[in-house]
N, C-alpha and C positions, 0 to 999 in steps of 0.2 A: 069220405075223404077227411073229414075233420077229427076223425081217429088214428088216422095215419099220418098229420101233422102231429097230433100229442104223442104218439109214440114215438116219432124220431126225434121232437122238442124233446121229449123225456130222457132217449138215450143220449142224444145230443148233452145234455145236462149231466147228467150221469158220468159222461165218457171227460165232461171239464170236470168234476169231482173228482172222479180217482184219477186223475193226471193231475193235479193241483197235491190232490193229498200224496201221491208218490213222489213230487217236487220237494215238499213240505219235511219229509223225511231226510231227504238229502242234505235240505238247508239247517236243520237243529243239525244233523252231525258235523257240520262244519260252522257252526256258532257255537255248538261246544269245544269243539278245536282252537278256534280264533280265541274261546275266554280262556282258554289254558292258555294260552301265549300271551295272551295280555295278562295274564296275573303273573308266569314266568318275568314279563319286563317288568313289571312293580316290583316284584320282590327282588328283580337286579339293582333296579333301581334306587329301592332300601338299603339295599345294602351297599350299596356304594353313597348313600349318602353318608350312612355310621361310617364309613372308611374316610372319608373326606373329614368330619366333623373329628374323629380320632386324631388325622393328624394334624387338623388346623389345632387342635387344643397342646398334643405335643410342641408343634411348633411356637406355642404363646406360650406354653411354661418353659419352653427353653430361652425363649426371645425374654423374658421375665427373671428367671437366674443371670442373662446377660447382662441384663440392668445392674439386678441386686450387686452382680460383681465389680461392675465400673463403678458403681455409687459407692461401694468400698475403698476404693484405690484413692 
């Protein structure tokens, strides 16, 4: 009897092993998925900072010629 406990513990073991590790598979391919979409919104993200930061400086050297102009007059 105490042999046919270890061998169903065993398969019992066994059978949480490869159901864990066929889970396991699943989850890397969709945490590789998730970091491709999180580095996609960083690099949006980047990039809309340089767009902002572009035209906050436009906008100061215009704002800055306004000056130089009135301070002419």
């Amino acid at each position: 009897m105490e042999w046919m406990q270890f061998a169903i513990f065993l398969i019992t073991v066994l059978g949480f092993f490869w159901a864990t590790r066929s889970d396991m598979n699943s989850y890397r391919a969709e945490a590789a998925a998730d970091r491709r979409d999180i580095l996609g919104l960083i690099r949006s993200i980047e990039q809309e900072m340089k767009d902002f930061h572009g035209r906050l400086e436009r906008q100061d050297a215009e704002f800055k010629a306004h000056l130089m102009h009135h301070h002419r007059e």
